[in-house]
N, C-alpha and C positions, 0 to 999 in steps of 0.2 A: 495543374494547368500553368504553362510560363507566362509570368510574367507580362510578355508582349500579348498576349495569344486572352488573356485576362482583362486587358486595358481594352481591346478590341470589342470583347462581350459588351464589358462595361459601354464604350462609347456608342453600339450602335445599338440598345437599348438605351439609353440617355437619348439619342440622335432623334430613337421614333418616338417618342414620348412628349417631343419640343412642342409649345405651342403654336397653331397656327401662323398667328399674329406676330409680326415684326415689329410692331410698335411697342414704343416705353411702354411697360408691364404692371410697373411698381412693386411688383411682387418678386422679391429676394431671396423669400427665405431667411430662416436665422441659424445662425449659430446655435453647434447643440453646445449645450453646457460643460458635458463632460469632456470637449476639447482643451488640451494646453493651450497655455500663451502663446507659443509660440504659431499656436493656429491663425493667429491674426496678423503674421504678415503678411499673409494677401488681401487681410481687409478693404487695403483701398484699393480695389478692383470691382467691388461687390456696387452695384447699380450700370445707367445708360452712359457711356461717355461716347463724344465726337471726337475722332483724329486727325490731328493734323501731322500726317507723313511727310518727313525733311529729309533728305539726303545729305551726306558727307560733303564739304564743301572747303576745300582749304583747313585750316583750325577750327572752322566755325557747322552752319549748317545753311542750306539752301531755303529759300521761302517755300512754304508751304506746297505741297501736290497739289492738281486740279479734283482730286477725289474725294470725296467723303464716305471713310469706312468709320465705323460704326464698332464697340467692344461694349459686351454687354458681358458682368458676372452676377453670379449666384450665386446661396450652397445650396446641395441638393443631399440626397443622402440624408433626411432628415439630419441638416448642419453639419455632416462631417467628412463633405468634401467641397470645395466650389467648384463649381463648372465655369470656364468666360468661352462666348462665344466670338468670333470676328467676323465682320461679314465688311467685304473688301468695300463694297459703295456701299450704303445705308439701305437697307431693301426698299424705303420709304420711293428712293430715288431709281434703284436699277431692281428690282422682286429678284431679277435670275444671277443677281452677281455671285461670285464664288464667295464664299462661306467655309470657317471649321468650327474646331471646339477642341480647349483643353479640357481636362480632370485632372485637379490636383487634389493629389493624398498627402496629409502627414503623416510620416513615419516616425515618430516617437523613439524607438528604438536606436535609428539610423542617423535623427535629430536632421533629417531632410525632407524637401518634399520631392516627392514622385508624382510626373507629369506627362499623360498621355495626350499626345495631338494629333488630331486627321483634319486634314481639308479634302473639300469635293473634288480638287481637281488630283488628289493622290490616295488611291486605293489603300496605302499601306499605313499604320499606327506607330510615330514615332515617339519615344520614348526621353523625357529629360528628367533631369533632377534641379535641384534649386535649392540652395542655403543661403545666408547671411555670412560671409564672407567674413576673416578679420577685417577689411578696411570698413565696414558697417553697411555695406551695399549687397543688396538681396538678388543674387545672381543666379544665372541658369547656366547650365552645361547640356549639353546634347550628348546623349550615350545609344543612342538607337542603333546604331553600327558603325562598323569600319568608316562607310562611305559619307554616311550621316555629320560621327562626330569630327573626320577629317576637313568637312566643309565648315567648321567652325573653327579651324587649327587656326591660331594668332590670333584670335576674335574673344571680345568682353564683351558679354551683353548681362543689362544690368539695369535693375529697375532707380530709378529716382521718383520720392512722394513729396512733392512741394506743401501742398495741402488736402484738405480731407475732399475735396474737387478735382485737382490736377496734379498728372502725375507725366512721368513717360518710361517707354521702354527703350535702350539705349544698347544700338550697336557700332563697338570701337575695333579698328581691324589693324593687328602690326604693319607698317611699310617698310619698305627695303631696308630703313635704317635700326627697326625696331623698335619705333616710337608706335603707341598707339594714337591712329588718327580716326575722327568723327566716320561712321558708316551708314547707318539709320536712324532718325527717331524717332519714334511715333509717339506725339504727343497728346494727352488723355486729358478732355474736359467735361468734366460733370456735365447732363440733362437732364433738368431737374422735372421729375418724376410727373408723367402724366404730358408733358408738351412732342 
């Protein structure tokens, strides 16, 4: 089975399986043991966090969006993969808002992760990879296709972990002159479990 065609089973068994309930879970899941080290850098994705969505803004970033989307990870897999979900408003606040889900694998061999994602509002399972970078930044690439990873051409997206609370996801896009300037960034705030 390829590849794509794999990640797809995978998610939409994952997809019917989800709980009901949109609200903090507390329930994570652990880590299985016999994962590497290297399985923990997406550790600090695993729990409820609130985003605050900024936009590219000169050098800097724009005040926060009027929205509240909501990133919740897991691992599933009995521990040897995590799932994060995104759900664009907080369902608390909108039930019907648009929603996806990654599945991240580590690949040991490859010493990458492979990373399946669908949203509600797109039929099709796009495909990315993710390593740690020489600069020490835990980055993602888009390889889903032609069309997919050309929409990332000139683009760094890249996570930053302040603390075991707060993180963000971090999109830089080349301009004319081929500096990279600020594009997105969705900033990650612990919820602390049960509220």
């Amino acid at each position: 089975m390829p590849y794509r065609s794999a990640f797809a089973v995978i998610l939409w068994g994952i997809a019917s399986q989800s709980s009901a309930s949109d609200q903090a879970h507390c329930d994570y899941g652990e880590r299985h043991a016999s994962m590497p080290a290297e399985f923990d850098q997406y550790a600090f994705m695993i729990g409820d966090f609130r985003i605050e969505a900024r936009r590219g803004q000169g050098e800097g970033w724009s005040p926060k969006g009027p929205r509240e989307p909501l990133w919740r990870g897991k691992y599933i897999m009995n521990g040897m993969a995590i799932m994060d979900e995104w759900f664009g408003v907080d369902p608390a606040i909108d039930p019907q808002a648009g929603r996806g889900v990654n599945i991240r694998f580590w690949d040991a061999p490859e010493e990458k992760w492979k990373i399946a994602w669908q949203h509600t509002t797109d039929p099709e399972v796009r495909t990315l990879e993710s390593s740690v970078d020489e600069d020490g930044l835990l980055r993602l690439y888009r390889i889903h296709d032609e069309k997919f990873a050309a929409s990332a051409e000139g683009q760094k997206i890249y996570f930053e972990i302040y603390d075991k609370d707060h993180w963000a996801r971090i999109t830089e896009k080349r301009d004319e002159n081929g500096d990279y300037k600020p594009q997105l960034k969705l900033e990650a705030f612990r919820i602390a479990c049960g509220e």
